[in-house]
PANUSE-423286 format. One line per 3 residues: number of its first residue (from 1); for each residue y negated, x, z negated of C-alpha. Coordinates in nm, 3 decimals. Layout:
// PANUSE-423286
NUM	Y:X:Z; ...
// end
This chain:
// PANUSE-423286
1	-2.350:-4.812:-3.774; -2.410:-4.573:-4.050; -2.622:-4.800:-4.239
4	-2.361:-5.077:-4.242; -2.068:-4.846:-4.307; -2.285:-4.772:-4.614
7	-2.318:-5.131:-4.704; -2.006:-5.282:-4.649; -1.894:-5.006:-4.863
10	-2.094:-5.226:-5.173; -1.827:-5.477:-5.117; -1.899:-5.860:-5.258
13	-2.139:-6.050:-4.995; -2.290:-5.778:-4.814; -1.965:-5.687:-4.661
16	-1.876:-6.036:-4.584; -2.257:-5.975:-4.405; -2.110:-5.705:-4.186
19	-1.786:-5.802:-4.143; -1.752:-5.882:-3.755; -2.044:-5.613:-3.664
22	-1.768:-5.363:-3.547; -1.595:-5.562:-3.289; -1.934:-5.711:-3.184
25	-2.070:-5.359:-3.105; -1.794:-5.244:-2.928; -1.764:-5.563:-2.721
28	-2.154:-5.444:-2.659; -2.039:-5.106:-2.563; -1.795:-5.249:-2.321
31	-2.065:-5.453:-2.150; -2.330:-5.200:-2.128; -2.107:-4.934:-1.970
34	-1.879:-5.150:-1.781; -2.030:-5.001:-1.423; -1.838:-4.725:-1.202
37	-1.980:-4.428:-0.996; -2.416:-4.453:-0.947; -2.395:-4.790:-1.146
40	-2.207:-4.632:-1.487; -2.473:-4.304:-1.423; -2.774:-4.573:-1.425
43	-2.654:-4.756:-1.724; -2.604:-4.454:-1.935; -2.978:-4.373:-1.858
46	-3.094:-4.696:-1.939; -2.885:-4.653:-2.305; -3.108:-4.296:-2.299
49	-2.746:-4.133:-2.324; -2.839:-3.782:-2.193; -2.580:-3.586:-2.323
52	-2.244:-3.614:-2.474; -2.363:-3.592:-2.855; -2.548:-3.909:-2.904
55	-2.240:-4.139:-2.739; -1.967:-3.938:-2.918; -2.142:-3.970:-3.251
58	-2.117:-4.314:-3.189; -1.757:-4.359:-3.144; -1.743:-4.164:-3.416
61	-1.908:-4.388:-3.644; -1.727:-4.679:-3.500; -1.369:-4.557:-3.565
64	-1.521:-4.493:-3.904; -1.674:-4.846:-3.963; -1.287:-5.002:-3.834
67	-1.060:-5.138:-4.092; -0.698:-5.173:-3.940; -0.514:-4.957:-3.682
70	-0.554:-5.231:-3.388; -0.923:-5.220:-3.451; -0.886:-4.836:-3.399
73	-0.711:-4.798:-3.107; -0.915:-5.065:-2.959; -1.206:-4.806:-2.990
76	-0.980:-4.534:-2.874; -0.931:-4.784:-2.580; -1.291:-4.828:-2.510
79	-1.377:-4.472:-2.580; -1.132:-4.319:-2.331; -1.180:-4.546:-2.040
82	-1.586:-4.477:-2.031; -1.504:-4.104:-2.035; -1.248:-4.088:-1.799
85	-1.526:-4.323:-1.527; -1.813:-4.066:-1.645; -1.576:-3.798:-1.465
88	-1.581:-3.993:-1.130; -1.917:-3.975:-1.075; -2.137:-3.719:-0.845
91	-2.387:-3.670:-1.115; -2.302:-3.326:-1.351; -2.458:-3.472:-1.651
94	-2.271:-3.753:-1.654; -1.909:-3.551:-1.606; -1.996:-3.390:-1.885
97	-2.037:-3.653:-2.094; -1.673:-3.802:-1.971; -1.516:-3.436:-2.072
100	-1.714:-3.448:-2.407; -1.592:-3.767:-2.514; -1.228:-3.706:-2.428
103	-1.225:-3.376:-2.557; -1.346:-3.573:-2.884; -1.085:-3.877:-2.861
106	-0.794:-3.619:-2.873; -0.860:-3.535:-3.222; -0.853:-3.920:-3.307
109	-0.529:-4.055:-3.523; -0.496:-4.314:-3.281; -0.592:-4.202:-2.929
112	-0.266:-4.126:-2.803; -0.169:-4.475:-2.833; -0.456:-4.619:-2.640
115	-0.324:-4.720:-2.276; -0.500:-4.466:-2.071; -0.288:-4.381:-1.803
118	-0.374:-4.608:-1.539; -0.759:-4.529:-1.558; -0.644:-4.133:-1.557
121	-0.439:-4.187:-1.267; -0.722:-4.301:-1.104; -0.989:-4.018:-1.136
124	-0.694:-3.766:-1.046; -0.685:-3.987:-0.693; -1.092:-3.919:-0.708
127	-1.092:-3.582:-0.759; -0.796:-3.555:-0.480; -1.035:-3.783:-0.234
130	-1.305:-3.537:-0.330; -1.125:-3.177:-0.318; -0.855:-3.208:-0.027
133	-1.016:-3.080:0.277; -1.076:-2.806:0.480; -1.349:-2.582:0.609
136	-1.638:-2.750:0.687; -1.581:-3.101:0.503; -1.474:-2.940:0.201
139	-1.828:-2.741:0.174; -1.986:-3.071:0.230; -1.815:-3.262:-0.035
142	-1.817:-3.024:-0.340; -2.175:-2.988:-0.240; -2.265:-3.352:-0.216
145	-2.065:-3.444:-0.548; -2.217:-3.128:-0.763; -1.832:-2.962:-0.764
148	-1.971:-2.665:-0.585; -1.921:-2.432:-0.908; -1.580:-2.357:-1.084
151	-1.639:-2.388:-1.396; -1.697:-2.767:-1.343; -1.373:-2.820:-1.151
154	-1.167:-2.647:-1.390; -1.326:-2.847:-1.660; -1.264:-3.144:-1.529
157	-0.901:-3.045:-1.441; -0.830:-2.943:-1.732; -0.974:-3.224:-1.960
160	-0.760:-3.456:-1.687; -0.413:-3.254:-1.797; -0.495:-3.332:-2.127
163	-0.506:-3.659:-2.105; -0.246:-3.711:-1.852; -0.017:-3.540:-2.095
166	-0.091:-3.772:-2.362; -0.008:-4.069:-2.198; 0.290:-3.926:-2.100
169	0.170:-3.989:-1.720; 0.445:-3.919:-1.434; 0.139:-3.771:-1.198
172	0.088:-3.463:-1.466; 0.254:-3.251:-1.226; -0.027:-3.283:-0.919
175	-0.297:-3.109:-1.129; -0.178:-2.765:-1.148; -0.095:-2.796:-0.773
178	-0.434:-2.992:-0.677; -0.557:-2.721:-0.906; -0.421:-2.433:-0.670
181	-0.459:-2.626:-0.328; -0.877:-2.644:-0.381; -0.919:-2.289:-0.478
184	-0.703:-2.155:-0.207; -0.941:-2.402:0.027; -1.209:-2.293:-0.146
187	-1.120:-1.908:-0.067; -1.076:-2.020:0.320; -1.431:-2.127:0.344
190	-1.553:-1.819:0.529; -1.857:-1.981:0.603; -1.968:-2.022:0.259
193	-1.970:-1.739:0.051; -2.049:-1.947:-0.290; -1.714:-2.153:-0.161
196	-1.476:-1.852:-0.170; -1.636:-1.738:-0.451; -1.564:-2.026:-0.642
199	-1.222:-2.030:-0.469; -1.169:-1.688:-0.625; -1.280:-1.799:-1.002
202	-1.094:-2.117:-1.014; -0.800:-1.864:-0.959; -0.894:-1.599:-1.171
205	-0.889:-1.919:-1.461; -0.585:-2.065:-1.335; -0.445:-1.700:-1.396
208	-0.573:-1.694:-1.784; -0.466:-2.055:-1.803; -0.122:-1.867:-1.773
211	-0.139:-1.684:-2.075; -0.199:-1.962:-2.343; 0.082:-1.992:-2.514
214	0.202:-2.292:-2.753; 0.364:-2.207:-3.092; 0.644:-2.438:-3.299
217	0.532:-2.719:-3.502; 0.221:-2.713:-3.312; 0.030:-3.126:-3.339
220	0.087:-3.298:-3.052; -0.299:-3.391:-3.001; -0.396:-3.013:-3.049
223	-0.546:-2.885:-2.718; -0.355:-2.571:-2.713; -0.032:-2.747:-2.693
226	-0.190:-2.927:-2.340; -0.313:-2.568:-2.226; 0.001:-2.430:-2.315
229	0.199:-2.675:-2.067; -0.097:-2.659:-1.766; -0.060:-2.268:-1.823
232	0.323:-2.255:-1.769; 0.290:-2.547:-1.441; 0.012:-2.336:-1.284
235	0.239:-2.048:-1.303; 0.466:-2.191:-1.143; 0.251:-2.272:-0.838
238	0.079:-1.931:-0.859; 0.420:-1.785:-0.799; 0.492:-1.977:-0.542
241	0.192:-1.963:-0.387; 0.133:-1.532:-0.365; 0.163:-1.518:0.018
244	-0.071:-1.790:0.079; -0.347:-1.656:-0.179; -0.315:-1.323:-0.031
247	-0.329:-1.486:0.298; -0.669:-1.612:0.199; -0.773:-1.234:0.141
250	-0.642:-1.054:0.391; -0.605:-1.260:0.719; -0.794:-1.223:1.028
253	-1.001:-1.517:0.940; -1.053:-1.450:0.629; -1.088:-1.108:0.499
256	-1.434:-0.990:0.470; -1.584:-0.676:0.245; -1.788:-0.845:0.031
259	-1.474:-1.105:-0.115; -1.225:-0.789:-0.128; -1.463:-0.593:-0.375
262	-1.535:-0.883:-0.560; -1.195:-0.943:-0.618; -1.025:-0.604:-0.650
265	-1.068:-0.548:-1.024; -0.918:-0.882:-1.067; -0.680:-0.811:-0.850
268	-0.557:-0.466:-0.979; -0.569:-0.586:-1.324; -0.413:-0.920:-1.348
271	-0.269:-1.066:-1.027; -0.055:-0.800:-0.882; 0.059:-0.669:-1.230
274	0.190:-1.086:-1.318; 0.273:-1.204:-0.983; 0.367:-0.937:-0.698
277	0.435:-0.639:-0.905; 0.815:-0.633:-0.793; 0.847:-0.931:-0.573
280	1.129:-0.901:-0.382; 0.952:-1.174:-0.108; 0.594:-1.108:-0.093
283	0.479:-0.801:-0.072; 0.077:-0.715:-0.149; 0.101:-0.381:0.010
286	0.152:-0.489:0.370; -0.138:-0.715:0.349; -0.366:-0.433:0.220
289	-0.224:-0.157:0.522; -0.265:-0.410:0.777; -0.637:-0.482:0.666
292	-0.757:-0.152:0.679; -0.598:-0.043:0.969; -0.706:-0.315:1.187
295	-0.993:-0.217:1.449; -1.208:-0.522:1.418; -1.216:-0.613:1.043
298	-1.394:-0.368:0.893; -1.298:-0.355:0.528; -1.125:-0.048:0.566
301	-1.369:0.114:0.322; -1.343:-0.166:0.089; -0.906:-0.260:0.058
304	-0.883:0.151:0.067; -1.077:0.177:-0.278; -0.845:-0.109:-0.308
307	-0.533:0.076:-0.246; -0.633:0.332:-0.486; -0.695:0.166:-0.782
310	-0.379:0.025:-0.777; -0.207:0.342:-0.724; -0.365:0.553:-0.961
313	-0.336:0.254:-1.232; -0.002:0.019:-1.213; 0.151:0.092:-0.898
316	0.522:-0.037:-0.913; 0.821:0.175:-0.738; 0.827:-0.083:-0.535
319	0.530:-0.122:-0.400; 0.472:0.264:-0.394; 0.785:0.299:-0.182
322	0.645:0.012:0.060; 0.324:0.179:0.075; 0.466:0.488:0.191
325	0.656:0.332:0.485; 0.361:0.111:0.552; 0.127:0.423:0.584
328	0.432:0.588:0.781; 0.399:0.293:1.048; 0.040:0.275:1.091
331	0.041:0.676:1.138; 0.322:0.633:1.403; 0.171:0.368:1.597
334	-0.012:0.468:1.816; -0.284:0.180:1.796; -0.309:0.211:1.448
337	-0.260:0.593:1.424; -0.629:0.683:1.382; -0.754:0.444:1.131
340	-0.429:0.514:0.975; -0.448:0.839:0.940; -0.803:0.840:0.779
343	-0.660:0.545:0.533; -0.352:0.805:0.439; -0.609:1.090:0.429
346	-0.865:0.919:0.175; -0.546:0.822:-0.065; -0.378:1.172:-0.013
349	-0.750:1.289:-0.152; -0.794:1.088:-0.440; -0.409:1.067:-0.545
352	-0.352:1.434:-0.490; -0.299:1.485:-0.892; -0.085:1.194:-0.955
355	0.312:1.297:-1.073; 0.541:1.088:-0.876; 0.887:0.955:-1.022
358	1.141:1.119:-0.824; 1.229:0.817:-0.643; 0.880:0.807:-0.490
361	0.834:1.135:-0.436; 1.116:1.155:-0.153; 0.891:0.851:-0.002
364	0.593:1.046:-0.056; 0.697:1.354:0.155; 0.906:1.155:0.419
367	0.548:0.998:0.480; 0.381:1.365:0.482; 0.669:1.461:0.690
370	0.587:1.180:0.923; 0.236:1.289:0.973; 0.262:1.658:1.016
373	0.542:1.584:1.307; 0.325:1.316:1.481; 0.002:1.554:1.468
376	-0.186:1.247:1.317; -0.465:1.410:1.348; -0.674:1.701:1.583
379	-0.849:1.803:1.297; -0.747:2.142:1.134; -0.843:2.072:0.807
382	-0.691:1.754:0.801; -0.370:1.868:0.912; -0.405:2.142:0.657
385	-0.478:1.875:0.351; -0.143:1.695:0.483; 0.064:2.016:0.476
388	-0.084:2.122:0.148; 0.024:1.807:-0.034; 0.350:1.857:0.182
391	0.426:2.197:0.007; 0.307:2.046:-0.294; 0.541:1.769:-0.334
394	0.855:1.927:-0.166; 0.778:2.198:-0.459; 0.819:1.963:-0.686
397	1.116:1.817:-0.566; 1.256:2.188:-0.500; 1.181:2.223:-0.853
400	1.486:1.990:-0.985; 1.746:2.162:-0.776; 1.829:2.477:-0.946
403	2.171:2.539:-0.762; 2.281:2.380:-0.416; 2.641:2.230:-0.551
406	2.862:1.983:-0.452; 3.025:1.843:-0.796; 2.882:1.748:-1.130
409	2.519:1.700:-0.996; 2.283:1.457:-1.209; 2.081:1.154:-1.016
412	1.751:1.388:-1.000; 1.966:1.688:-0.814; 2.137:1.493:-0.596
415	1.813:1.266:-0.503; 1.608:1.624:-0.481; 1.942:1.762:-0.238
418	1.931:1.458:-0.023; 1.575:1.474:0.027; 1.588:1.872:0.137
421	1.856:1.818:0.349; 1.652:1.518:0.522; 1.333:1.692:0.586
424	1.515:1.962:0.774; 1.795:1.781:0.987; 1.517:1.563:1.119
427	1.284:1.863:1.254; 1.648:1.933:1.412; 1.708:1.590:1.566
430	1.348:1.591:1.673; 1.383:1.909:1.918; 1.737:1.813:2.007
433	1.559:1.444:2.153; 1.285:1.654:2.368; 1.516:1.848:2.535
436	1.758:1.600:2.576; 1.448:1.388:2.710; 1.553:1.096:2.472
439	1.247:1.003:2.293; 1.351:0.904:1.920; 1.209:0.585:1.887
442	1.127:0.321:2.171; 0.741:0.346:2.195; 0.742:0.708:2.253
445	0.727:0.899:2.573; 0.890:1.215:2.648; 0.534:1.394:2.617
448	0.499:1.256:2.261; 0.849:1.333:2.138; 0.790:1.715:2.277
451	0.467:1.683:2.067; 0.694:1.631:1.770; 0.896:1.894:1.844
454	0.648:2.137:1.846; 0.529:2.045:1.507; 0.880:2.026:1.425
457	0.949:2.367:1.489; 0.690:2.475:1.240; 0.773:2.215:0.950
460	1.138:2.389:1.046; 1.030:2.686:0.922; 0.801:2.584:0.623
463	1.124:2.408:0.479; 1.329:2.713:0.492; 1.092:2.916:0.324
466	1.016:2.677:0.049; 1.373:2.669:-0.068; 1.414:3.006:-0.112
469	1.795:3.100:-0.270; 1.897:2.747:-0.117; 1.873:2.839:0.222
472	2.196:2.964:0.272; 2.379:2.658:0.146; 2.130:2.435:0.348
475	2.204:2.568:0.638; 2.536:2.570:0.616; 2.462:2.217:0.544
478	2.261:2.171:0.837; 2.486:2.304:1.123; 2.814:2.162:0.967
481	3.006:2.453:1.014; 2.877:2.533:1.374; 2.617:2.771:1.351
484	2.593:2.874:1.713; 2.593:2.512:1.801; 2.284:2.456:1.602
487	2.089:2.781:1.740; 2.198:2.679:2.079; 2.013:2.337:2.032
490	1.693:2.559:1.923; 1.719:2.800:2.233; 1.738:2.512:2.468
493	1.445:2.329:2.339; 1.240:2.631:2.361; 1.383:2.725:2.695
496	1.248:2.398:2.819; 0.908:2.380:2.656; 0.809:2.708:2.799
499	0.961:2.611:3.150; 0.718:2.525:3.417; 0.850:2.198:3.434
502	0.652:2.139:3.086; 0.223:2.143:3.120; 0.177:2.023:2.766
505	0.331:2.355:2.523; 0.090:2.583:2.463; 0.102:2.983:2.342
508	0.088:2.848:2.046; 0.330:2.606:2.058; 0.615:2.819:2.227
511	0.549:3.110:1.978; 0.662:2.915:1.700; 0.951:2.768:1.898
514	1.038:3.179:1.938; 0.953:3.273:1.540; 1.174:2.980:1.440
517	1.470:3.070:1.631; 1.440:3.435:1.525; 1.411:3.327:1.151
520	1.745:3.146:1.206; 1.948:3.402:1.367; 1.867:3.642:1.048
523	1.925:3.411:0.832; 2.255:3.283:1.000; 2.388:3.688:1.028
526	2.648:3.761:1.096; 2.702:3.448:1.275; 2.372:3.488:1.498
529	2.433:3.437:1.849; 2.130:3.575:1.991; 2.228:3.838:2.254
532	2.081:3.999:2.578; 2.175:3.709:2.811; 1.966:3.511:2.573
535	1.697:3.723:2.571; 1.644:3.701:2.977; 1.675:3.367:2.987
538	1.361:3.309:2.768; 1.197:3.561:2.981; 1.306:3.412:3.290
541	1.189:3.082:3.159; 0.909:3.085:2.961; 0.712:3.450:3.100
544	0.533:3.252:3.404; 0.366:3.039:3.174; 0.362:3.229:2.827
547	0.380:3.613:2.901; 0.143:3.723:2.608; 0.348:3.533:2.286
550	0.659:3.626:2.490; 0.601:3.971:2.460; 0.455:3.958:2.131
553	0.761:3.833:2.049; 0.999:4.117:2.200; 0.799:4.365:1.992
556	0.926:4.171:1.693; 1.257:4.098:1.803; 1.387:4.407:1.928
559	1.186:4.688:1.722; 1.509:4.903:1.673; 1.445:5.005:1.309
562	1.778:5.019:1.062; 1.849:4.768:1.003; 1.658:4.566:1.245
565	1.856:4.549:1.533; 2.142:4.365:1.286; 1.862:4.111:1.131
568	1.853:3.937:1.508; 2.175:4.062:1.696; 2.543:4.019:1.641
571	2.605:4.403:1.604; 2.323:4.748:1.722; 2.459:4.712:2.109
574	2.345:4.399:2.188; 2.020:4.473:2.040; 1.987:4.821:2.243
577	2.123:4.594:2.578; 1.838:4.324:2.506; 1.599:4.619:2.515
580	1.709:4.744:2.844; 1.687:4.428:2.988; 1.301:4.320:2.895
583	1.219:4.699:2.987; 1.361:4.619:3.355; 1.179:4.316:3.352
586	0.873:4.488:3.258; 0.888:4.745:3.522; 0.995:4.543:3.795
589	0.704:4.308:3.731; 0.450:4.582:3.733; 0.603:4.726:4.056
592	0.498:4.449:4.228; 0.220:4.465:4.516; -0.074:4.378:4.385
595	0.019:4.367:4.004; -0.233:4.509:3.805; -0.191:4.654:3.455
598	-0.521:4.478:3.268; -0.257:4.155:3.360; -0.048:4.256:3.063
601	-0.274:4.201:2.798; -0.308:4.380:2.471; 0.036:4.258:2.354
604	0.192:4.322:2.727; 0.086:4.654:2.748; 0.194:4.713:2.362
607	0.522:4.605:2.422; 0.527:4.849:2.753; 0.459:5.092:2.560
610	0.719:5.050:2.259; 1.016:4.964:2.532; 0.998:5.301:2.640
613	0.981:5.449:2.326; 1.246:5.233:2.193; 1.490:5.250:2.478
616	1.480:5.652:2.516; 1.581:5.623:2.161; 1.833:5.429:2.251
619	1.972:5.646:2.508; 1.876:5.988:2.257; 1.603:6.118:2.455
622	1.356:6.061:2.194; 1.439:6.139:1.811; 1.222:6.016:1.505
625	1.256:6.324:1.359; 0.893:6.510:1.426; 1.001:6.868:1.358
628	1.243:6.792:1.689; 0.957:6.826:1.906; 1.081:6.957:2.221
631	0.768:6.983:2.379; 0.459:7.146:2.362; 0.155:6.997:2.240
634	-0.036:7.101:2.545; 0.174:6.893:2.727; 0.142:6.595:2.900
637	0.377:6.310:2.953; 0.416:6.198:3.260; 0.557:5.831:3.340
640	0.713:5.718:3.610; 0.768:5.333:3.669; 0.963:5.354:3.942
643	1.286:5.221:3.793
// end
C-alpha cells in the first residue's frame, strides 16, 4: 500500500495502473476477516496479525491511498466493524487488537459517519451475556473468556462508550450501569479472592473515571470528551449504588479481613470523601460498627484501623456524630457490649489528641458518658482511660462557658451549657429509675439500671467538681427550684441500695451514694435538708449490710468543727441532734449479748471514739481548750456504755 500510494502519486499511466487497488484490497480485507468469535481469532493468525500495530498501520495506509470521502468512510466502515468482532472473542490478544483499532478509527475525519451502531450494540449484548451472573457462574465465565482481570473489562468498556457515543447509540446508558453491576458481582464472589479483587479495581477505576472532566470547544472525536460523559454516567450509578457497594464489604457474606485492608486506603481517600461523606441516606459508619462488633466475623482488627483512618483524616460531622451513637449502641447492648467496648477503647487510644468541633464534642462525651454509667468494662484501667478522656473533653467544653447566663449567649456557650446541664440531669434520672424500679430503657433489668446508678452517683460528683464557679447556677438548674426535692431523690436511692432488699451494692458502691449526697447538701446550704431523722434512716437502712463506709461516713458528716456542722445541716442543732442519735445507735448495738468490739472495725471503733468526744462537747463537758484540763494526768477515764 505504501509502494502504490508512492506511485500513483507519479500520476500519467502508473496511476491509471493502481487505480482500483484500494477498493480491491479492502474488499480483500473484508473477506479475510469476515469470521466471528474462534473463526475471526483463526483468521487473524493465519494473516500473522499478532498485535494491533501491523492491522492498524494498514488501515492507515488505506485511508491514505483513498481518493473521495465515500471511499473513506467505506474504510472507516470496514475498519470499525473488524474491531468491534475482535472484542467478542475469548482470546486476550485478539480484544486487544479490536480496542487498538477503534481507539485508532476515532481520530479518523470520517469515522463518525461510518454506521457502527448496530455491530456495537451487539458486543455490549456479548459482554452482558458474558458478565451478568452471580457467584459461581460468574467465576466460571470471566475465567473461561480471559475477563478475569480489570483492567481488560474496563478497557473494553470503555473503548465500547466511545464508540457507542459516536454513533449516537440509544443503549450508551447500559455501560456505566453494566459497568457497576459486574464489579459489585465481582466483589460478591467470596469464593474467589482474584474475583473481589477485581470487583474492587473495576470500582476504584469507575471512581477516577469520575473525575475526567471535558472542557468547551473540546473535538467531538477527542477521547476525553467520551471519558468525560462515561465519568459523569458512572457517577451517577456510583451514587446510587453506595449501600449496595458497601453491602458488598461489610455483609455477613461478604466481609472478610483480607478485602477490608485492601480496600481501606481506597476507601478513606476517595470513596467516602465523594460519595458518603454527608449522605443523608446511606450511612458508611453503621456498616463499619456493625462489622466489628459482630462475634463471628472477625475483622474487628481490620474495619477498626478502618475506623481510624477515617477519623483522624476526613471524618465529616456527620459521620462523627453517627459514630458516636453507633459506638453508644454497641456499648449498651448487651450482646455487643464487649467487642464494643474494646472497638471504643482502641479509637479512644489512638484519637485521644484529636480537637473536636464543638458540635462533636457534646457527641463525644455523651458516648463517654454512656460508657462510664454502663460499667462497659471490669477492667480498672479501662474504665480509668474512659474517665480520663471524659474529664478531658468535658474540660474542653467547660472551657467555652465562662459565665452560666441566660441572655446574650453565643452558639458555642449555649451548645457548651446544654451539654453540662445534660451530663448531670441524666446521672439524676438514672438513680431516680433504680429506686423507682423503672429501668430506663426496655432491655434493662432492675439489677442493670441500679448498676448505672451506682456509676451515676460518681460521674454525679465528677461533673460538679469539674465546673467549678458554675455549680451554683447548675444546680439551681438541675433541681428547678426544688432543692429538697432533688436531695430527697438522692437519699432514697441510697436508702434503697444499701437496704437488704439489694445483694448487688457494694461498700464501695453505697459510699459514694453517701459522699454524693453530702457534697450536695453543702453545696445546696442553706437549703440542705439533711437532718437527724435522715441520718437514722441511713443507719437503720444501710448499717446491716454496710456498717464500715457507714460509719466512715458519720466521722465525716458530723465532725462538729466551725463551721462544719453548717456545711451538712440546716443550722448547729440539727447537727449536734444527728450526733446524739448515731452515738445511741452505737451504744445500743454494742450492748448487745454477744456483740463484740473487734466487730466495729477500724472505722467503727474510730467513729466510737469521736461520738463521745464530739457529743460531750456538745453537751459542754469537754472543752477544746487544753489549758481547761480538769483532770489530772494520772488519771484515768473511765467509760461506761451503759446508756
Amino acid at each position: 500500500l505504501k509502494l502504490a500510494r508512492q506511485l500513483r502519486a507519479q500520476g500519467g499511466e502508473m496511476q491509471m495502473a493502481f487505480v482500483n487497488l484500494p477498493s480491491e484490497f479492502l474488499q480483500n480485507t473484508i473477506n479475510r476477516f469476515s469470521g466471528e468469535g474462534d473463526e475471526l481469532v483463526k483468521q487473524l493468525l493465519s494473516a500473522q496479525v499478532v498485535n494491533k500495530r501491523s492491522i492498524v498501520d494498514t488501515f492507515d495506509e488505506l485511508d491514505g491511498i483513498m481518493d473521495t470521502p465515500a471511499d473513506k468512510i467505506a474504510v472507516c466502515q470496514v475498519w470499525g466493524e473488524i474491531g468491534l468482532r475482535c472484542m467478542c472473542t475469548d482470546d486476550e490478544r485478539t480484544r486487544e487488537i479490536g480496542i487498538g483499532l477503534l481507539d485508532s478509527l476515532q481520530r479518523r475525519q470520517y469515522a463518525h459517519q461510518a454506521k457502527l451502531t448496530e455491530p456495537a450494540e451487539r458486543v455490549l449484548d456479548w459482554v452482558k451475556d458474558t458478565c451478568k451472573h452471580e457467584g459461581p457462574l460468574l467465576v466460571k465465565t470471566l475465567m473461561a473468556t480471559t475477563l478475569h482481570e480489570a483492567e481488560r473489562v474496563v478497557n473494553l468498556l470503555s473503548t465500547l462508550s466511545q464508540v457507542l457515543i459516536a454513533t449516537d447509540s440509544d443503549r450508551v446508558s447500559e455501560v456505566p450501569q453494566l459497568w457497576v453491576t459486574i464489579a459489585l458481582s465481582c466483589l460478591r464472589c467470596t469464593d474467589k479472592y482474584l474475583i473481589r479483587e477485581m470487583g474492587f479495581i473495576m470500582t476504584q477505576e469507575a471512581v477516577r473515571m469520575t473525575k475526567q472532566m471535558a472542557y468547551p470547544n473540546m473535538s467531538h472525536s477527542n477521547s476525553l470528551m467520551y471519558k468525560s460523559r462515561l465519568g459523569k454516567d458512572l457517577h451517577a450509578i456510583l451514587t446510587t449504588t453506595v449501600e449496595e457497594f458497601l453491602a458488598s464489604l461489610f455483609s455477613e457474606k461478604t466481609c472478610h479481613h483480607a478485602v477490608i485492608r485492601l480496600v481501606s486506603p481506597w476507601l478513606v481517600n476517595d470513596y467516602y470523601r465523594e460519595f458518603c461523606y454527608e449522605d443523608d441516606e446511606v450511612d458508611l459508619m453503621k456498616f463499619l460498627v456493625d462489622a466489628a462488633v459482630h462475634p463471628e466475623w472477625e475483622v474487628v482488627d481490620a474495619v477498626t484501623d478502618l475506623l481510624v483512618k477515617i477519623t483522624v483524616s476526613n471524618i465529616s460531622i456527620k459521620s462523627l456524630n453517627s459514630l458516636c451513637n453507633l459506638f453508644g449502641d454497641a456499648v449498651r447492648a448487651k450482646a455487643t457490649a464487649v467487642a464494643g467496648n474494646r472497638l471504643v477503647l482502641t479509637w479512644i487510644d489512638k484519637t485521644r489528641q484529636k480537637k473536636w468541633v464543638m458540635s462533636v464534642q457534646e457527641k463525644v462525651l455523651n458516648l463517654l458518658w454512656t460508657m462510664l454509667v454502663t460499667k462497659s468494662s471490669e477492667n480498672e484501667d479501662d474504665t480509668l482511660k474512659v474517665l480520663d478522656y471524659f474529664k478531658n473533653q468535658f474540660g474542653n467544653i467547660r472551657g467555652h462557658l465562662s459565665e452560666w447566663g441566660f441572655t446574650n449567649l453565643s452558639e458555642k456557650e449555649v451548645t457548651a451549657k446544654n451539654c453540662i446541664l445534660t451530663c448531670a440531669k441524666d446521672c439524676l434520672i438514672e438513680m431516680r429509675a433504680s429506686v423507682q424500679r423503672k429501668p430506663r430503657y426496655d432491655y434493662l433489668t432492675a439489677q442493670d439500671q441500679l448498676s448505672r446508678a451506682t456509676q451515676s452517683s460518681s460521674l454525679l460528683q465528677i461533673v460538679l467538681d469539674l465546673v467549678d464557679n458554675l455549680r451554683p447556677d447548675l444546680l439551681r438548674e438541675m433541681h428547678e427550684g426544688d432543692p429538697s426535692g432533688m436531695l430527697s431523690d438522692v437519699f432514697e436511692e441510697l436508702c434503697y441500695a444499701g437496704s437488704s432488699e439489694v445483694d448487688d451494692v457494694d461498700d464501695a458502691a453505697l459510699f459514694s451514694r453517701l459522699t454524693l449526697l453530702g457534697a450536695l447538701c453543702s453545696y445546696l446550704q442553706p437549703q440542705s435538708p439533711l437532718t437527724a431523722d435522715w441520718i437514722r434512716l441511713i443507719w437503720n437502712t444501710c448499717i446491716q449490710k454496710h456498717r464500715s463506709v457507714v460509719l466512715k461516713w458519720y466521722t465525716i458528716i458530723l465532725a462538729p468543727e466551725q463551721p462544719q456542722d453548717t456545711l451538712y445541716f440546716p443550722d448547729a442543732a440539727e447537727g449536734k441532734a444527728a450526733r446524739s442519735v448515731v452515738l445511741d445507735n452505737i451504744s445500743a448495738m454494742i450492748t448487745e449479748p454477744g456483740f463484740n468490739m473487734a466487730e466495729l472495725g477500724s472505722d467503727g471503733t474510730d467513729c466510737l471514739l469521736q461520738l463521745f468526744m464530739w457529743v460531750n462537747k456538745d453537751t459542754g463537758a469537754f472543752r477544746d481548750d487544753p489549758q481547761a484540763n480538769v483532770m489530772s494526768e494520772d488519771q484515768d477515764i473511765e467509760v461506761s456504755c451503759a446508756g
